[in-house]
PDB file as gemmi writes it, atoms N, CA and C in Angstrom:
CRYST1    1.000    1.000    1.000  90.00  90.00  90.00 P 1                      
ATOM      1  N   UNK A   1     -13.611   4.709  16.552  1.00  0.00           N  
ATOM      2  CA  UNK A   1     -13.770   3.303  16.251  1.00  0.00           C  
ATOM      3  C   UNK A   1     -14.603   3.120  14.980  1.00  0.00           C  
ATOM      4  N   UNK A   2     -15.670   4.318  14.387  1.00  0.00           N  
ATOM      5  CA  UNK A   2     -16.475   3.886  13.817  1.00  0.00           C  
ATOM      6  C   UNK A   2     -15.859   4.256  12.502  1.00  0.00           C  
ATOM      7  N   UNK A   3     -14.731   5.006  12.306  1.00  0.00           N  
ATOM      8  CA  UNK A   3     -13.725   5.644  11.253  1.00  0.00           C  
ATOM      9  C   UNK A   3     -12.878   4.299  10.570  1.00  0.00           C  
ATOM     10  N   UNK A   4     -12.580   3.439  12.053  1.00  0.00           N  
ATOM     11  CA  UNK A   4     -11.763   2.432  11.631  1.00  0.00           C  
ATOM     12  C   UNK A   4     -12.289   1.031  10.996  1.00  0.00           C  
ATOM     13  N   UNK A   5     -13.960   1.250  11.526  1.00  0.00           N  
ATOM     14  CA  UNK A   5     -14.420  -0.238  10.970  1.00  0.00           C  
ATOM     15  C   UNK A   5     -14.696   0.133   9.638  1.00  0.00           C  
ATOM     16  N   UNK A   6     -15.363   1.092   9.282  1.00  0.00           N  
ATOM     17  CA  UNK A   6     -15.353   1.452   7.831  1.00  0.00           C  
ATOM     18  C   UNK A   6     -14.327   1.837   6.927  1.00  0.00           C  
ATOM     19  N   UNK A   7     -13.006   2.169   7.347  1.00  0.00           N  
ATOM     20  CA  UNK A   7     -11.975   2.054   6.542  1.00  0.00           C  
ATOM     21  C   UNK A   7     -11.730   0.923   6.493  1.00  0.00           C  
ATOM     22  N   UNK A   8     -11.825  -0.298   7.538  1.00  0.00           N  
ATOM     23  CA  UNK A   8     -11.496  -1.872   6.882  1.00  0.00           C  
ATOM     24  C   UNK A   8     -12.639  -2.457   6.109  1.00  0.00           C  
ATOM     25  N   UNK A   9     -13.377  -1.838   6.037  1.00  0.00           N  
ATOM     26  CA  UNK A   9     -15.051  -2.241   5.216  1.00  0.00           C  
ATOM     27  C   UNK A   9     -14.817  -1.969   3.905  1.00  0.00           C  
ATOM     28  N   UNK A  10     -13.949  -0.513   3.777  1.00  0.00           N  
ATOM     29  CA  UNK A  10     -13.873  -0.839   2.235  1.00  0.00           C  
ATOM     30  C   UNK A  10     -12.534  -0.711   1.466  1.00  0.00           C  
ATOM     31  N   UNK A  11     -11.653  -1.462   2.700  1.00  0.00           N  
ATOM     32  CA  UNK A  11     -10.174  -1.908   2.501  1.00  0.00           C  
ATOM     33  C   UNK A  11     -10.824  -3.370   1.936  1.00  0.00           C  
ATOM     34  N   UNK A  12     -11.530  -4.076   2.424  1.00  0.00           N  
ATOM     35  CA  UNK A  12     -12.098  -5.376   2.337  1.00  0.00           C  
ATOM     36  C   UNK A  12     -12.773  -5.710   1.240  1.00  0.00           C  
ATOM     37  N   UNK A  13     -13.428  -4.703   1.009  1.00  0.00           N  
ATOM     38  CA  UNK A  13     -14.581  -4.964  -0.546  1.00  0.00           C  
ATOM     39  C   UNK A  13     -13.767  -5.271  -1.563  1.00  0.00           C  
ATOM     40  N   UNK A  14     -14.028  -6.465  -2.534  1.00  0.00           N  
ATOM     41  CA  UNK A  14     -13.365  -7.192  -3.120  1.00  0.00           C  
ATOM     42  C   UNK A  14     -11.833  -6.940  -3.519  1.00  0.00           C  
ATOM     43  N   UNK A  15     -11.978  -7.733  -1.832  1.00  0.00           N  
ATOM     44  CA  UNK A  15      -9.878  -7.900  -2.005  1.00  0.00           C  
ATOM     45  C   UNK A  15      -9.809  -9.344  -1.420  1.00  0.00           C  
ATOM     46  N   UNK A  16      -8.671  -9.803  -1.678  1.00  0.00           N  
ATOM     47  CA  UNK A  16      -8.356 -11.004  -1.029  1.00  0.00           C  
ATOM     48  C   UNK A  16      -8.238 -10.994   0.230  1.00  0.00           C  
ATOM     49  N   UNK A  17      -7.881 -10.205   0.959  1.00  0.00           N  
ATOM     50  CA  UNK A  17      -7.742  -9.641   2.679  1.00  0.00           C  
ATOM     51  C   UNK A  17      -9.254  -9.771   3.070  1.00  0.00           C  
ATOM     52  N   UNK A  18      -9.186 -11.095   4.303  1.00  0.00           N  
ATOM     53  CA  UNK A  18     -10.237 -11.085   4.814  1.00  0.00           C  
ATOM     54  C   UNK A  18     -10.700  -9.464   6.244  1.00  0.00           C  
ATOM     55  N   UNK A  19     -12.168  -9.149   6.218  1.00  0.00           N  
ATOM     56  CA  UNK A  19     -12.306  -8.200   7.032  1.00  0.00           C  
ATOM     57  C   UNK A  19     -11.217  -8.027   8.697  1.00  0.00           C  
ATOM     58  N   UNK A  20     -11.062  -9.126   8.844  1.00  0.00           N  
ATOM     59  CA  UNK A  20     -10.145  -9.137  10.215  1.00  0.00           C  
ATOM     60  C   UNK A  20      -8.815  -8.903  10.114  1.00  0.00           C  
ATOM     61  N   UNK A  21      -8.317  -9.059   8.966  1.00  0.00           N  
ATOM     62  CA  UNK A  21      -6.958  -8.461   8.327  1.00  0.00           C  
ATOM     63  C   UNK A  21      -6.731  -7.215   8.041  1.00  0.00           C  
ATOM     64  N   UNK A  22      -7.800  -6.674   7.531  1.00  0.00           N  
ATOM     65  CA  UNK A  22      -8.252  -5.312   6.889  1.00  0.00           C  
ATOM     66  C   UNK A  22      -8.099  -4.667   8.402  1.00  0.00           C  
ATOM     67  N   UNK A  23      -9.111  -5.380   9.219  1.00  0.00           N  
ATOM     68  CA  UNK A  23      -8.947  -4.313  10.555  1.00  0.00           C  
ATOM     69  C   UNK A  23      -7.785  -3.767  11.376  1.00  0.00           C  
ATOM     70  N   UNK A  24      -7.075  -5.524  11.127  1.00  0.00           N  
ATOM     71  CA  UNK A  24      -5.756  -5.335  11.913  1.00  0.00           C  
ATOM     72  C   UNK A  24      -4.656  -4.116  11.181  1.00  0.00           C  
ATOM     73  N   UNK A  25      -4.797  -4.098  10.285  1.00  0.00           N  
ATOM     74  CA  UNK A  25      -3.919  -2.994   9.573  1.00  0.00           C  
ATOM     75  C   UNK A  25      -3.990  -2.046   9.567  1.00  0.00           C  
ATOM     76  N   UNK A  26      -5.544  -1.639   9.590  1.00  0.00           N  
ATOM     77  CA  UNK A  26      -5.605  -0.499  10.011  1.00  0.00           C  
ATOM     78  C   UNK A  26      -5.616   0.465  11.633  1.00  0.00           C  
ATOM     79  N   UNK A  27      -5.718  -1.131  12.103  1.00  0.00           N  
ATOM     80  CA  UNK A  27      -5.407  -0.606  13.979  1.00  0.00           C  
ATOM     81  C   UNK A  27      -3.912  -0.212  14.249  1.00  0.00           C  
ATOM     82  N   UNK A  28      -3.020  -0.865  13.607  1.00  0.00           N  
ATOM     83  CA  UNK A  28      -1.293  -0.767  13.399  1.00  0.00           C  
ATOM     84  C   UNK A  28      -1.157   0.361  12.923  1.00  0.00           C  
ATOM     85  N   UNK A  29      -2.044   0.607  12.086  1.00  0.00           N  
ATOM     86  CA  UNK A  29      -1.276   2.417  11.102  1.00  0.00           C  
ATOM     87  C   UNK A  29      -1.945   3.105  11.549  1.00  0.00           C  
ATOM     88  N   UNK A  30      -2.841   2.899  12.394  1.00  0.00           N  
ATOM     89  CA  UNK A  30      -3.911   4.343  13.560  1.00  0.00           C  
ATOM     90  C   UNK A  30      -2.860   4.227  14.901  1.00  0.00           C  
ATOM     91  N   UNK A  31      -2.063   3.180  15.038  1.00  0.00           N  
ATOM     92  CA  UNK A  31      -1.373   3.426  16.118  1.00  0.00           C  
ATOM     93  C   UNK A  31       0.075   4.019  16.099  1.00  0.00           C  
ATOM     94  N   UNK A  32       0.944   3.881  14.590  1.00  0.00           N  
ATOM     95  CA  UNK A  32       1.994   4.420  14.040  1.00  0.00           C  
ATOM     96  C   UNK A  32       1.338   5.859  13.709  1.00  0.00           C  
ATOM     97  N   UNK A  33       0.110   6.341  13.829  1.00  0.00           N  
ATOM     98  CA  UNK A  33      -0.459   7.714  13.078  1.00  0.00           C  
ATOM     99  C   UNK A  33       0.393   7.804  11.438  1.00  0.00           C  
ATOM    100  N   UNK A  34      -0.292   6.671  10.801  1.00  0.00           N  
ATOM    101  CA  UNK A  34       0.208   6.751   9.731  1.00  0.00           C  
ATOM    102  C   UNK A  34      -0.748   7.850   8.722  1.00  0.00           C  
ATOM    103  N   UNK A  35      -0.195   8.369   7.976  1.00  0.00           N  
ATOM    104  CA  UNK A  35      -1.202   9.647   7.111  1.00  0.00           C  
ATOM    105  C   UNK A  35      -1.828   9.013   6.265  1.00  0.00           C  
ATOM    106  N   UNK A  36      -1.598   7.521   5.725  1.00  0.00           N  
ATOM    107  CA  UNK A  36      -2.254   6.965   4.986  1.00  0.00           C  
ATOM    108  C   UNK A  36      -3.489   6.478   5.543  1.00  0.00           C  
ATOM    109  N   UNK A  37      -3.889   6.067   7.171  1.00  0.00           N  
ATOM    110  CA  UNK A  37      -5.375   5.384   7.257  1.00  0.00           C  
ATOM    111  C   UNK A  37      -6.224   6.342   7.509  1.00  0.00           C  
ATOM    112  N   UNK A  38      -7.664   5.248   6.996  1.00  0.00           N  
ATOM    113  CA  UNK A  38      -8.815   6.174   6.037  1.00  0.00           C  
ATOM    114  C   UNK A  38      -8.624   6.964   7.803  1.00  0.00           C  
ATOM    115  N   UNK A  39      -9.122   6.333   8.947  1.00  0.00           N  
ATOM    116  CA  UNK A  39      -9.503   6.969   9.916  1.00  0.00           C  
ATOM    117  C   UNK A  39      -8.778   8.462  10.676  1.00  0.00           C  
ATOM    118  N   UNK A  40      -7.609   8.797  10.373  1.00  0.00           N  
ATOM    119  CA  UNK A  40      -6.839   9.772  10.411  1.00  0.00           C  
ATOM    120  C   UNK A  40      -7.139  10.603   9.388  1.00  0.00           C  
ATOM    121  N   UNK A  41      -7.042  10.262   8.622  1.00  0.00           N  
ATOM    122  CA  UNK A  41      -7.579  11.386   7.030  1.00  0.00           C  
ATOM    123  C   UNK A  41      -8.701  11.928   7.638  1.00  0.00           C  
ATOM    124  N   UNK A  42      -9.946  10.874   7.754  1.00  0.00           N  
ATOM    125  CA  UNK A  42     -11.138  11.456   8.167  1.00  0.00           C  
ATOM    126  C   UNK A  42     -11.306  12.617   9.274  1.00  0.00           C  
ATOM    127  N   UNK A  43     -10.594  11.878  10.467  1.00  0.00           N  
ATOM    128  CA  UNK A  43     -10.656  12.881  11.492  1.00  0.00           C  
ATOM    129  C   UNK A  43      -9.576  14.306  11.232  1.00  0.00           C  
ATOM    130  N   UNK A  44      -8.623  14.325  10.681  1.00  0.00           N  
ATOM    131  CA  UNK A  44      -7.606  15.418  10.622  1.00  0.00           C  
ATOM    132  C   UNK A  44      -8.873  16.386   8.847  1.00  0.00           C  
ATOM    133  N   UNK A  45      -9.431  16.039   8.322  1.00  0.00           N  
ATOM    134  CA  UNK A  45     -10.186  16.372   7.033  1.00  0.00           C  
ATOM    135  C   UNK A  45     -10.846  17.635   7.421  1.00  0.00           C  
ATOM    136  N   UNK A  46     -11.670  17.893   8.696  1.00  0.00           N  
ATOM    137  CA  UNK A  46     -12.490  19.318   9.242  1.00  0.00           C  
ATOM    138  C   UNK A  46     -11.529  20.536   9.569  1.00  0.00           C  
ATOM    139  N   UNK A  47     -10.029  19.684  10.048  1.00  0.00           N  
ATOM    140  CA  UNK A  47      -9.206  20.900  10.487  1.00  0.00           C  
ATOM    141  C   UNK A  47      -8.440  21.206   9.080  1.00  0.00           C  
ATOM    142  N   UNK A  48      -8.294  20.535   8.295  1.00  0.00           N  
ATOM    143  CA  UNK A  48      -7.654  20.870   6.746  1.00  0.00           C  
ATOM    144  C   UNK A  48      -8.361  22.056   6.447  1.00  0.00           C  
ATOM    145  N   UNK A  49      -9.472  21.968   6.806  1.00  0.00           N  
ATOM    146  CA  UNK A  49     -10.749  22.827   5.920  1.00  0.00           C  
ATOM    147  C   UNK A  49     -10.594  24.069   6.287  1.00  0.00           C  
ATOM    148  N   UNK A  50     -10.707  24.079   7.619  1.00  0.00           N  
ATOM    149  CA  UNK A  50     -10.866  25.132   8.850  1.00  0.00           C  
ATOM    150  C   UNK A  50      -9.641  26.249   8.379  1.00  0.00           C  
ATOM    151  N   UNK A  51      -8.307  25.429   8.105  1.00  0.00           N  
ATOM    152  CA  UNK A  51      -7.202  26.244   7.670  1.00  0.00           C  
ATOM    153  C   UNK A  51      -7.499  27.117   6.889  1.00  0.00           C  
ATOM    154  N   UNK A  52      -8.197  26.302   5.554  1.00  0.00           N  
ATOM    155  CA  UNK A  52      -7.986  27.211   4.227  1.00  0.00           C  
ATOM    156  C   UNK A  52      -9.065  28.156   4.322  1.00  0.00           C  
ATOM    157  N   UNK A  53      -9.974  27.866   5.233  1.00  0.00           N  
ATOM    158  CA  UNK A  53     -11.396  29.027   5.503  1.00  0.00           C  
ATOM    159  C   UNK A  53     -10.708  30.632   5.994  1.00  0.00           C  
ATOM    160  N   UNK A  54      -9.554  30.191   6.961  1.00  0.00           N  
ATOM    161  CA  UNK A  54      -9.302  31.662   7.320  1.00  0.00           C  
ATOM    162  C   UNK A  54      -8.817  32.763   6.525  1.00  0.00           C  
TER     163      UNK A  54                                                      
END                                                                             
């Protein structure tokens, strides 16, 4: 949850999309597992790493 309020925090920073818009979009593309929201990047980002370590 805390992946998703801050990807609409700075989906929001000076845009015309008010913060509750920002959120909703990004709750829709965390629920399609879209590769584009910040909150998927973030969480899938440690196992990217993990790969190239071995």
């Amino acid at each position: 949850m805390w992946l998703l309020g801050t990807g609409a925090h700075e989906t929001a920073f000076r845009n015309i999309k008010t913060i509750a818009e920002c959120l909703a979009d990004k709750l829709i593309n965390a629920a399609k597992e879209s590769p584009n929201n910040y909150a998927i990047k973030k969480k899938d980002e440690p196992e990217r790493v993990a790969q190239f370590n071995v």
